[in-house]
C-alpha positions as MATLAB code, in Angstrom:
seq = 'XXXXXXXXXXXXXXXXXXXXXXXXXXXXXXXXXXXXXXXXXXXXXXXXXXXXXXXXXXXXXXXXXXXXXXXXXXXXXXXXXXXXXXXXXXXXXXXXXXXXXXXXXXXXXXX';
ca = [
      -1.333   -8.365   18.430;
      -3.566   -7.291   21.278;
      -4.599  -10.008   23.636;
      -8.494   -8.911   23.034;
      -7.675   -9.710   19.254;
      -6.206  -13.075   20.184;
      -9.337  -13.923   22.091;
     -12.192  -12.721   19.643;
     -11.836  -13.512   16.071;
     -14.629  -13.328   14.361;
     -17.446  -11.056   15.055;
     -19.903   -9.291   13.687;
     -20.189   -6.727   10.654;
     -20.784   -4.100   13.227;
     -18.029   -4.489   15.696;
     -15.654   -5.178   12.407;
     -16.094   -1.819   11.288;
     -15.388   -0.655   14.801;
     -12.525   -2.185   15.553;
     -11.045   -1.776   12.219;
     -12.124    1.823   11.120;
     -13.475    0.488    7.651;
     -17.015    1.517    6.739;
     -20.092   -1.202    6.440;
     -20.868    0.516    3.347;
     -17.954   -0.753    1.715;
     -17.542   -4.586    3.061;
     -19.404   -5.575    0.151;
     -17.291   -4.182   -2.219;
     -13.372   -5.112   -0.127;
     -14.935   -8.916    0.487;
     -13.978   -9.771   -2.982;
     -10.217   -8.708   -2.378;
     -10.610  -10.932    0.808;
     -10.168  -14.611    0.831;
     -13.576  -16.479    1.850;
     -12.994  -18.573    4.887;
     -10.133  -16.592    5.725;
     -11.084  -13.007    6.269;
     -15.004  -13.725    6.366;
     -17.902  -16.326    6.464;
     -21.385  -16.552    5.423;
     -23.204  -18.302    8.181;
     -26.244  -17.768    7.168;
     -28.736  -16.218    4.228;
     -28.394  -12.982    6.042;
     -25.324  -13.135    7.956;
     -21.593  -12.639    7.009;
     -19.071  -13.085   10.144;
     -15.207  -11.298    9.790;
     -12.249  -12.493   10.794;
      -9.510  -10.032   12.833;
      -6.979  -12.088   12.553;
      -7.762  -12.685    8.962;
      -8.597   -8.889    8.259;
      -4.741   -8.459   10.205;
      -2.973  -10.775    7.964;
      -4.141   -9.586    4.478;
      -3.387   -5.620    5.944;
       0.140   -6.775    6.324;
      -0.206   -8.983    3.287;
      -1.110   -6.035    1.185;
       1.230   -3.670    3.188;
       4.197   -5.561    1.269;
       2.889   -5.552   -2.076;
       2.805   -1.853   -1.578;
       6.058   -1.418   -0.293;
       7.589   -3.529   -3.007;
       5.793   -1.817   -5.702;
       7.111    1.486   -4.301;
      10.428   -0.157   -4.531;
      10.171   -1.129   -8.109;
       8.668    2.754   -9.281;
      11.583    3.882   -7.325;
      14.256    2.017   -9.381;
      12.684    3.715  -12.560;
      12.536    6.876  -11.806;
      16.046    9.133  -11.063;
      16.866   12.529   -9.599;
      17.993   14.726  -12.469;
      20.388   17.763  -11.497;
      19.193   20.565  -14.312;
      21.885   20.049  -17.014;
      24.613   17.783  -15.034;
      23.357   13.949  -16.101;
      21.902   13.108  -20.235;
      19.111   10.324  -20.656;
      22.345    7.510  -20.328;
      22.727    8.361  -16.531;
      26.510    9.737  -17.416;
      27.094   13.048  -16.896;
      26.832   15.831  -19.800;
      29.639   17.217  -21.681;
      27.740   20.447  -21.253;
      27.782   20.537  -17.158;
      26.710   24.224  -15.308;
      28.208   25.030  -12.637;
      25.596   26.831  -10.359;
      25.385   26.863   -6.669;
      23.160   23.960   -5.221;
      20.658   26.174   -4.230;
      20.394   27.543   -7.512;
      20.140   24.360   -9.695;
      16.414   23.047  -10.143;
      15.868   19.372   -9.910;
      13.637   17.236  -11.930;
      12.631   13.792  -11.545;
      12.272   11.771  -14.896;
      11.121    8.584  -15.420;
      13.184    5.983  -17.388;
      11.943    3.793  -20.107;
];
């Protein structure tokens, strides 16, 4: 992390969308993904303060989940060579032997 990050930690809406590319428009809608306290304050009837460090945290917090969920579609889905592997994952009695660059390949998911 940046030393100006270590220094200033929460700031405005304004310079929150600045330094972190995401759109005021939409604050209102990502605060309820976002911990209160954590990633932003109210401080007053009108104003709402974010957290960078905060903000930085749940990006990498969220960067995981994504990464594990890739993971886990990953282990259900297989390359299939055209005609050289049946549903059980073993290969086919019926195999064709075609150069590589001639065999299509299919992804399938399994259930």
């Amino acid at each position: 992390m940046s030393k100006h990050f270590e220094l200033v930690d929460w700031v405005t809406a304004e310079k929150f969308c600045e330094l972190t590319g995401e759109q005021i428009s939409n604050l209102k809608n990502l605060r309820p993904q976002w911990d209160e306290g954590k990633v932003w304050v109210k401080v007053s009837d009108r104003k709402i303060m974010y957290s960078l460090r905060g903000y930085n945290e749940w990006v990498e917090q969220a960067a995981q989940v994504y990464q594990k969920a890739q993971e886990q579609d990953r282990e259900k889905y297989r390359l299939i060579l055209n005609g050289t592997v049946n549903a059980s994952g073993s290969p086919s009695t019926s195999q064709t032997h075609q150069p590589t660059s001639v065999r299509r390949l299919r992804l399938e998911k399994i259930l």
